[in-house]
C-alpha positions as CSV (number, residue, x, y, z in Angstrom):
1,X,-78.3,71.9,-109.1
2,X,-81.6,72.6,-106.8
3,X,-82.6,71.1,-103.9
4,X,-85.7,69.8,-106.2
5,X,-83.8,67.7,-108.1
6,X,-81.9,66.2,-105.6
7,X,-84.7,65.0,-103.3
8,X,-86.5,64.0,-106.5
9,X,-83.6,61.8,-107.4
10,X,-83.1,60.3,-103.8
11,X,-87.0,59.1,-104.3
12,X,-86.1,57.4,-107.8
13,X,-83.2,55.7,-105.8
14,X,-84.9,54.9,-102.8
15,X,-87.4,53.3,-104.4
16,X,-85.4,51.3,-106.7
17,X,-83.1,50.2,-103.7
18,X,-85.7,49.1,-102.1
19,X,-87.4,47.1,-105.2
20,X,-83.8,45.4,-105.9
21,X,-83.6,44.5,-102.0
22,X,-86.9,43.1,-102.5
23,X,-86.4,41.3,-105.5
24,X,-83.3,39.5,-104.2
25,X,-85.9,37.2,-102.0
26,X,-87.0,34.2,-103.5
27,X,-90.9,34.9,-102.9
28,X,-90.9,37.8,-104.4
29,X,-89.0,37.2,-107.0
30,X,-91.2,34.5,-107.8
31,X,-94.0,36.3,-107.6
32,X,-92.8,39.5,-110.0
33,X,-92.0,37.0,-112.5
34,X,-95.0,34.4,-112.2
35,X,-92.7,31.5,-111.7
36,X,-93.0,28.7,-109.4
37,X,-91.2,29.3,-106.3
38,X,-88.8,26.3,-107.2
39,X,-87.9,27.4,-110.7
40,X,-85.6,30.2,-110.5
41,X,-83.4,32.0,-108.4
42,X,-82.7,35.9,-108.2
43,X,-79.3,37.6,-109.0
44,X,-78.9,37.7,-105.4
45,X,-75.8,38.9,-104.5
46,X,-76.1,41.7,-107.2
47,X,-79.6,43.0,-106.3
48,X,-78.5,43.7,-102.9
49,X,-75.2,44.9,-103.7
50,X,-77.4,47.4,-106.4
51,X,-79.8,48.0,-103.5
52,X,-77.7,49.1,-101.1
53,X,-75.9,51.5,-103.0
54,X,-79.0,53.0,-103.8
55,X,-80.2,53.0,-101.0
56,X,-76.7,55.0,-100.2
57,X,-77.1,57.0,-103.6
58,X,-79.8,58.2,-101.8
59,X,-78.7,59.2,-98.3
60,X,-75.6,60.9,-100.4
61,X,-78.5,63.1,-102.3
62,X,-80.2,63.9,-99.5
63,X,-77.2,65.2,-98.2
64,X,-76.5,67.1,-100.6
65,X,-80.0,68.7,-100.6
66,X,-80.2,70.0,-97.1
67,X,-78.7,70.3,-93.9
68,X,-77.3,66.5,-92.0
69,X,-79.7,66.9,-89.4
70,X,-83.0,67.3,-91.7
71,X,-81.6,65.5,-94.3
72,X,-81.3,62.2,-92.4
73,X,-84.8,62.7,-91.1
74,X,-85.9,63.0,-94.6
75,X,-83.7,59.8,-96.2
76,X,-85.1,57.7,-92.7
77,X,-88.5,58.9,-94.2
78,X,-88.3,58.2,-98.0
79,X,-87.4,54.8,-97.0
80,X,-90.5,53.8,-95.1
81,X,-92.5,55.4,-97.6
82,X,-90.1,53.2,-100.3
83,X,-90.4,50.4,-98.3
84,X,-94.3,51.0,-97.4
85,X,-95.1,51.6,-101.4
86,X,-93.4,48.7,-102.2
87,X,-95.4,46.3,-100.1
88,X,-98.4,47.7,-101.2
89,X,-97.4,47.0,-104.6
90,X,-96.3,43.7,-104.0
91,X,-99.4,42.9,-102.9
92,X,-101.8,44.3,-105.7
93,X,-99.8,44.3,-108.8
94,X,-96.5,42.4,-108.5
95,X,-95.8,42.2,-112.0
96,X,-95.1,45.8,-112.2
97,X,-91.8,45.5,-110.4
98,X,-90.6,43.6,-113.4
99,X,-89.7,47.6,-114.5
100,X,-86.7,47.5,-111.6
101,X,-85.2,44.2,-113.3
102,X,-86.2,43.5,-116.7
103,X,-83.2,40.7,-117.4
């Protein structure tokens, strides 16, 4: 396979990693489903269990794609772009998120 599509599959997992890991908080669950805080809790356990492996799914692909030394830089970089998207999400359209866990 080419370097393309592993980097192009580490973003897909890094930014579902990092939507999982966010999901399994109770405010932000809450707010991707339009609940009342009280009314519902996440699959906790599971979300971060799915987010960390992705998160790991990732680092693995990155790996794969280039050499350890760039390739860390670049999986340390996909996640605060993940993590930065995310946020920014979160805070103009949280219902969109509902794509990462649609149970």
């Amino acid at each position: 396979m080419s370097e393309t599509f592993y980097l192009a599959m580490a973003v897909v997992l890094s930014l579902l990693g990092m939507c999982w890991l966010a999901l399994s908080m109770d405010v932000h669950w809450a707010q991707t489903r339009q609940i009342a805080l009280a009314d519902n809790k996440p699959p906790r356990k599971l979300l971060k269990v799915l987010g960390s492996l992705a998160l790991l799914l990732s680092l693995a692909l990155c790996l794969l794609a280039d050499r350890p030394s760039i390739a860390v830089l670049v999986w340390v970089m996909l996640m605060a772009g993940s993590a930065a998207f995310l946020a920014w999400g979160l805070s103009k359209k949280p219902q969109v998120l509902k794509v990462c866990w649609p149970f």
